[in-house]
LUMMISE-621622 format. One line per field, with one value per residue (C-alpha): x, y, z; residue in three letters; residue number from 1. Coordinates in pm, 1 decimal. Layout:
! residues N
c1 = (X; ...)
c2 = (Y; ...)
c3 = (Z; ...)
resn = (ALA; ...)
resi = (NUM; ...)
! end
This chain:
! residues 251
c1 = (-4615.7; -4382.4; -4219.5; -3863.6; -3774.4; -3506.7; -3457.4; -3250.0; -3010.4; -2732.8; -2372.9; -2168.5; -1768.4; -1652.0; -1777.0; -1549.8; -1280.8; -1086.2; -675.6; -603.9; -436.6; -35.8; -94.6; -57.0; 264.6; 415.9; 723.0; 1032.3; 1193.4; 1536.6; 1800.8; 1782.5; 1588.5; 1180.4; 1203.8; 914.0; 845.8; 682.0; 983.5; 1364.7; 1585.3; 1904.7; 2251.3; 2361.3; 2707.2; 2901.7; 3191.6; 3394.8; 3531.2; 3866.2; 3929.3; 4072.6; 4395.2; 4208.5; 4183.2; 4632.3; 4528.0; 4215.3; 4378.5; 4356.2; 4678.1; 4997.2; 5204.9; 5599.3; 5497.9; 5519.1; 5833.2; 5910.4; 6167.4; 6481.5; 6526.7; 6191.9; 6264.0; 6051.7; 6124.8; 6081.8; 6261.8; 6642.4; 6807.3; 7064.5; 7016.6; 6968.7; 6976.9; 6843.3; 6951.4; 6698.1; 6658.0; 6797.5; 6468.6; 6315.7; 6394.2; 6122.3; 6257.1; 6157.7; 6203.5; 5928.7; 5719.1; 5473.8; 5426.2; 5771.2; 5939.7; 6286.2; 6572.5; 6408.1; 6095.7; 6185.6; 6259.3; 6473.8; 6544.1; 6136.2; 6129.3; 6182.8; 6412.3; 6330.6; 6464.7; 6266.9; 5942.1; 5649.8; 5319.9; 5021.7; 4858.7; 4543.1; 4358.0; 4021.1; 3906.0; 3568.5; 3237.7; 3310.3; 3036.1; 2856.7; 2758.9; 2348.9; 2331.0; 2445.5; 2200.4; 2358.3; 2137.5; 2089.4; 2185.8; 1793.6; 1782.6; 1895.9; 1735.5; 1832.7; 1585.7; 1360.5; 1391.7; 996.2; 819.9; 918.8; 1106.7; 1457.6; 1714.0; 1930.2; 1658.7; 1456.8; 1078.4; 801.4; 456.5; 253.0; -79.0; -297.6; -685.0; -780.6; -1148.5; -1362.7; -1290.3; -1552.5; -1589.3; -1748.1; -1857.6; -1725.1; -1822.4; -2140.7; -2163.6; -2470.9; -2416.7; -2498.8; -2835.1; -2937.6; -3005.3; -3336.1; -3299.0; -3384.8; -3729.6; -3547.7; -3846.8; -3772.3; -3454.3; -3509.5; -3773.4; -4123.0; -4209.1; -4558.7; -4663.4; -4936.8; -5142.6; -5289.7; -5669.0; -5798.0; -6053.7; -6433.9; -6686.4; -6952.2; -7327.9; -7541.8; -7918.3; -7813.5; -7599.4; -7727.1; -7944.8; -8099.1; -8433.5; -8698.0; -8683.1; -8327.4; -8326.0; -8471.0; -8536.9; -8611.1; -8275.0; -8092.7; -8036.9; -7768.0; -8039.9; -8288.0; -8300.9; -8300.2; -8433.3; -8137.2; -8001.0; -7923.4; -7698.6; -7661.4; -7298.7; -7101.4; -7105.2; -6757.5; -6621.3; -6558.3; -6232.9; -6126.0; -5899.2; -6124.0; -5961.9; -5920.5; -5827.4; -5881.6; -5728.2; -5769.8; -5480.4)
c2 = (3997.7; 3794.0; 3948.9; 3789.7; 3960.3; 4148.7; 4536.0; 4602.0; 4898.8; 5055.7; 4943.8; 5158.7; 5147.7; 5171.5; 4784.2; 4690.6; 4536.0; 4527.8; 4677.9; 5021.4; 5268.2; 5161.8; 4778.0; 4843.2; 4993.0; 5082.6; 4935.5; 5148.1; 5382.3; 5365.3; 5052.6; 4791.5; 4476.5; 4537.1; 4881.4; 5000.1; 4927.6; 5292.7; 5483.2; 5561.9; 5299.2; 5496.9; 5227.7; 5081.9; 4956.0; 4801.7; 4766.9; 4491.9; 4353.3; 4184.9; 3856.0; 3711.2; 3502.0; 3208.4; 3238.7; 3137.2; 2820.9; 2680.4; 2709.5; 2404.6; 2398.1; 2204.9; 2409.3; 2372.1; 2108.5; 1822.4; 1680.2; 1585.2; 1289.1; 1414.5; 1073.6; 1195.6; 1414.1; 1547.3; 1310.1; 1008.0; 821.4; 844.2; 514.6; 505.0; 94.0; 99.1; -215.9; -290.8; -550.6; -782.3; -1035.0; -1403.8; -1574.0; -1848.8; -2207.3; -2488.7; -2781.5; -3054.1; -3348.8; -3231.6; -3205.3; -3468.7; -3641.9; -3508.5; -3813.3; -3911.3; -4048.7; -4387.9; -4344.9; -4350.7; -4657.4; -4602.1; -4921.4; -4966.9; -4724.8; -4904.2; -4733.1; -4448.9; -4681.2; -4979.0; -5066.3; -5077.5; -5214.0; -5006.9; -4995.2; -4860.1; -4796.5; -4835.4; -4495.5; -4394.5; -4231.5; -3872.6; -3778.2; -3486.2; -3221.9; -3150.9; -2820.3; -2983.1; -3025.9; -3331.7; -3488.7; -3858.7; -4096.7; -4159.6; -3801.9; -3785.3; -3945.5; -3986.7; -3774.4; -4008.9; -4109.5; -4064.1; -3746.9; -3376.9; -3299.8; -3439.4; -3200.1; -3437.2; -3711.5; -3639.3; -3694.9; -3727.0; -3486.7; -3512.5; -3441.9; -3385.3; -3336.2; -3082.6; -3002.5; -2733.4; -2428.3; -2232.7; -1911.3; -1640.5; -1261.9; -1023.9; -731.0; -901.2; -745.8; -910.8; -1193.8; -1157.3; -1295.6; -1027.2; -791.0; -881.8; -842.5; -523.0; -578.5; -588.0; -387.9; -79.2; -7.9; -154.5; -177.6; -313.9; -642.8; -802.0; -959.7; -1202.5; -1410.7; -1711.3; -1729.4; -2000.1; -2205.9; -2156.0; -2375.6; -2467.4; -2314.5; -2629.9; -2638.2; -2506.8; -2248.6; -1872.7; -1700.7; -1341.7; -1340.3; -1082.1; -890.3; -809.5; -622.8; -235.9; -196.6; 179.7; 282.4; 208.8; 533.1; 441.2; 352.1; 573.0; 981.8; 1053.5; 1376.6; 1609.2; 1553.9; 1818.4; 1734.5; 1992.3; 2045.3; 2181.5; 2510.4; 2629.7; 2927.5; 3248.8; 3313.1; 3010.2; 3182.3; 3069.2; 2877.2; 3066.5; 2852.4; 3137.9; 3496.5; 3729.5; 4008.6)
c3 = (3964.3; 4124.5; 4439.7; 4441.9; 4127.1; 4194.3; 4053.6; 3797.3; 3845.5; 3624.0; 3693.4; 3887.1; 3766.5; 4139.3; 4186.1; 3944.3; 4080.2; 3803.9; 3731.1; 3761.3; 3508.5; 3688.3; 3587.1; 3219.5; 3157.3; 2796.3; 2621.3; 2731.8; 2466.1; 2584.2; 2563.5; 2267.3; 2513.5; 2459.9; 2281.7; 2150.7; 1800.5; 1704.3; 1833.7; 1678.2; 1855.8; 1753.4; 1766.2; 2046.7; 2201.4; 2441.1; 2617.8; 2693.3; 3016.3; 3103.2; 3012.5; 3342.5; 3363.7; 3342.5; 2945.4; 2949.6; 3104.3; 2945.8; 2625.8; 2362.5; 2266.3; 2447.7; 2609.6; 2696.4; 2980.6; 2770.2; 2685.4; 2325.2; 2305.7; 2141.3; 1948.6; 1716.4; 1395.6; 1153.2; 966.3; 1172.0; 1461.8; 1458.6; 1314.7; 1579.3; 1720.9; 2069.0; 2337.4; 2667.1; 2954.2; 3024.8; 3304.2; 3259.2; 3137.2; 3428.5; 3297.3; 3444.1; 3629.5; 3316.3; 3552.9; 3818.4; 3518.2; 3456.8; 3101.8; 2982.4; 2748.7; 2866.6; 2619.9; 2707.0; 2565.7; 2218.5; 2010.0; 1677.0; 1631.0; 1530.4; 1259.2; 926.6; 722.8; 479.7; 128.9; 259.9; 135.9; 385.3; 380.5; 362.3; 716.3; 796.6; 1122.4; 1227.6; 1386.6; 1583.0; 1407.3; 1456.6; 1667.5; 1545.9; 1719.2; 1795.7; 1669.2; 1281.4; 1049.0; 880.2; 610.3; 624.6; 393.9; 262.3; 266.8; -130.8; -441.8; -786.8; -1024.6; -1180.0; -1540.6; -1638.2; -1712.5; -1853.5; -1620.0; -1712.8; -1788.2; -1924.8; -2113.5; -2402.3; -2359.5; -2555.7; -2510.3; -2197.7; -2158.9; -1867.1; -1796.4; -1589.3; -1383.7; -1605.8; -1485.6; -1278.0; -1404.8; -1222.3; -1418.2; -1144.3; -1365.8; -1407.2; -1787.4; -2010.4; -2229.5; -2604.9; -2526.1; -2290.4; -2593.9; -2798.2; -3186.5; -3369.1; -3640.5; -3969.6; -4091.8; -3851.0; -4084.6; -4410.3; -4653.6; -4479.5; -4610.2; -4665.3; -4348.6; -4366.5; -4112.3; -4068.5; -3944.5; -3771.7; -3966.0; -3904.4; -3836.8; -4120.0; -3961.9; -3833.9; -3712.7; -3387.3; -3495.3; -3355.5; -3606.7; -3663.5; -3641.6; -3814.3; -3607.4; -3552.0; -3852.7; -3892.3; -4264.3; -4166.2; -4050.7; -4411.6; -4557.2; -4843.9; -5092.9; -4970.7; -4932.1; -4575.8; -4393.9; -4255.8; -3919.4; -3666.1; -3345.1; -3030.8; -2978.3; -2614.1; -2543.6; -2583.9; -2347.6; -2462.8; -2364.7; -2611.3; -2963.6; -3261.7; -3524.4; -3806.5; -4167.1; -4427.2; -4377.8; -4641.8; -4759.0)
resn = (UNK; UNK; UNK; UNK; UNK; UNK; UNK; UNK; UNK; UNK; UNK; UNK; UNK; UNK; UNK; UNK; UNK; UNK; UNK; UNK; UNK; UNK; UNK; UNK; UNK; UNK; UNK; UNK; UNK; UNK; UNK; UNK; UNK; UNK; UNK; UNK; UNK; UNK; UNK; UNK; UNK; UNK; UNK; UNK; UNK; UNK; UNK; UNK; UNK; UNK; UNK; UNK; UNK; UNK; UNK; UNK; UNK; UNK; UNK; UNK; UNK; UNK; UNK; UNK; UNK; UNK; UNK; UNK; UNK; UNK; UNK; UNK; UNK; UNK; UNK; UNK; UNK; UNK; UNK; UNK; UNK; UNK; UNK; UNK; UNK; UNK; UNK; UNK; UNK; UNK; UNK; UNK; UNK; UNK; UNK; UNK; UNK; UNK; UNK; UNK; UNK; UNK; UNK; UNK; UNK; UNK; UNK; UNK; UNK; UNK; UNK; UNK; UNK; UNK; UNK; UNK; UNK; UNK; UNK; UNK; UNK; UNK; UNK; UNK; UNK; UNK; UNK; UNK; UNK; UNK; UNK; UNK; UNK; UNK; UNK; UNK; UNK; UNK; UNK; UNK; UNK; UNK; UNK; UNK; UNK; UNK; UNK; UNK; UNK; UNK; UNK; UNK; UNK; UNK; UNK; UNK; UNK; UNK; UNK; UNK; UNK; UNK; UNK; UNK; UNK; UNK; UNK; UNK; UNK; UNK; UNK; UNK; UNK; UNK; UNK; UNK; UNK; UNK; UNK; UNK; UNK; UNK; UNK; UNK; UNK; UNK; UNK; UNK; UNK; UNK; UNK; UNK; UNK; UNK; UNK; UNK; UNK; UNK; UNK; UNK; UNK; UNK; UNK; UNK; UNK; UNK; UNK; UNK; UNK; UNK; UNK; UNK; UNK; UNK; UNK; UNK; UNK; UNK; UNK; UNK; UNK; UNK; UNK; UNK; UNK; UNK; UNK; UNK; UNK; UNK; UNK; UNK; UNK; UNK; UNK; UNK; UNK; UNK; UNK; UNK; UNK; UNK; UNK; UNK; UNK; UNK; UNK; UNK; UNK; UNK; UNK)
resi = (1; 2; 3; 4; 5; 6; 7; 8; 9; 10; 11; 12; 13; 14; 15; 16; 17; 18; 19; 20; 21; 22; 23; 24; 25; 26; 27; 28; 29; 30; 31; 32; 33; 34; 35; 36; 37; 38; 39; 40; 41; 42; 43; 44; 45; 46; 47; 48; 49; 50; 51; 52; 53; 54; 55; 56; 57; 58; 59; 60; 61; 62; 63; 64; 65; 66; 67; 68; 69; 70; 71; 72; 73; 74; 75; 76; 77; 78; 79; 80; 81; 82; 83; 84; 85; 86; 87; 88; 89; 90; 91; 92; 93; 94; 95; 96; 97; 98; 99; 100; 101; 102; 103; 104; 105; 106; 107; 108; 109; 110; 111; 112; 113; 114; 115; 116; 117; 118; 119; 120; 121; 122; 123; 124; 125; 126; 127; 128; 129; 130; 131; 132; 133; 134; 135; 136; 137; 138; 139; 140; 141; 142; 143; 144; 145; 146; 147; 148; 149; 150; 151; 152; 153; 154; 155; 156; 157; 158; 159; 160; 161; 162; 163; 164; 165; 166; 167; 168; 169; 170; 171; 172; 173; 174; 175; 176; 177; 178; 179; 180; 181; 182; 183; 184; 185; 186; 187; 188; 189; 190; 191; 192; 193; 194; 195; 196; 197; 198; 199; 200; 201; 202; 203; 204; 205; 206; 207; 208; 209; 210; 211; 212; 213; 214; 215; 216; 217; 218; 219; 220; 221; 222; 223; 224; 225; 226; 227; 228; 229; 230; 231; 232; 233; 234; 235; 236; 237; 238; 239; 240; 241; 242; 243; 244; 245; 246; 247; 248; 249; 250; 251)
! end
């Protein structure tokens, strides 16, 4: 025996060093928070405490502080017109500013008059430049819809025809073909016909043809024209536990 085992004793309860009996503690029976579900919990109430003075000034609604314009009704704005003084607006000095036309600028005596006739006259004006960001066609950008083919809206045309490639097609459900099934024998379901066969022809006998000889025959053994003396066979023993077969039963 090996002497490192240790002994086995029984456990003692004062090694535990587990809680003791004032760690658990039951659900009080009084008050409403965490009473104990077995017990009568009979109603409970409580009382109220002052509302301080703070509750007059928190309130939502306006109070007599703000000032309601006399002018407003209930039914709108009184209708009485009212005016103001304003300032004298600030006028600009026109001949410190540049690119102002004076009287001299103008010539009326080179306007034809309005019951004269005029000339047409036309100017010659710069491509407007377009911006980079406009996607502005070009001019070889459009075509007229050509006059041959079906596809005319507005021209009759006669019937087109086109050739197309054989189509490859693949059996994806690879199902059988009719020639997967072999043919059922007429003669399983109807009426058997006569069948007949062809043998193959055979050869006329020739000086080296195979003969019997004399004695290849035994005379002896014939027995169909002859009375013969009765044969006995031994059978196999059968076992006895085998049920007989019985053909004639009697009442």
């Amino acid at each position: 025996m090996d002497n490192n085992t240790e002994k086995a004793y029984a456990p003692i309860a004062a090694r535990e060093r587990g809680p003791g009996p004032g760690r658990y503690g039951l659900p009080p029976a009084i008050g409403f928070m965490g009473h104990d579900l077995t017990k009568h919990m009979n109603p409970a109430y409580t009382f109220g405490r002052k509302h301080s003075g703070a509750l007059y000034y928190n309130s939502c609604s306006p109070g007599p502080r703000y000032y309601v314009d006399p002018k407003i009704t209930r039914f709108g704005r009184n209708g009485t017109p009212s005016y103001s003084m304003a300032a004298r607006v600030k006028t600009c000095d026109l001949s410190q500013m540049p690119g102002t036309p004076g009287p001299g600028a103008y010539n009326p005596e080179c306007t034809p008059h309005l019951n004269e006739h005029r000339s047409p006259a036309y100017t010659m004006g710069s491509r407007t430049r377009y911006r980079k960001l406009d996607t502005v066609p070009a001019p070889n950008s459009y075509t007229l819809p050509s006059l041959m083919g079906p596809k005319v809206p507005t021209k009759p045309s006669s019937a087109c025809f086109s050739v197309t490639g054989r189509t490859r097609r693949e059996d994806l459900s690879k199902t059988p073909g009719p020639g997967r099934y072999n043919r059922t024998d007429p003669n399983i379901y109807l009426r058997k016909q006569p069948a007949y066969s062809m043998l193959g022809r055979h050869e006329l006998p020739t000086y080296y043809t195979q003969k019997p000889g004399p004695g290849a025959h035994s005379p002896e053994k014939v027995t169909i024209t002859n009375p013969s003396v009765p044969a006995f066979s031994l059978g196999m023993r059968h076992s006895e536990y085998v049920t007989p077969l019985i053909i004639n039963i009697s009442d």
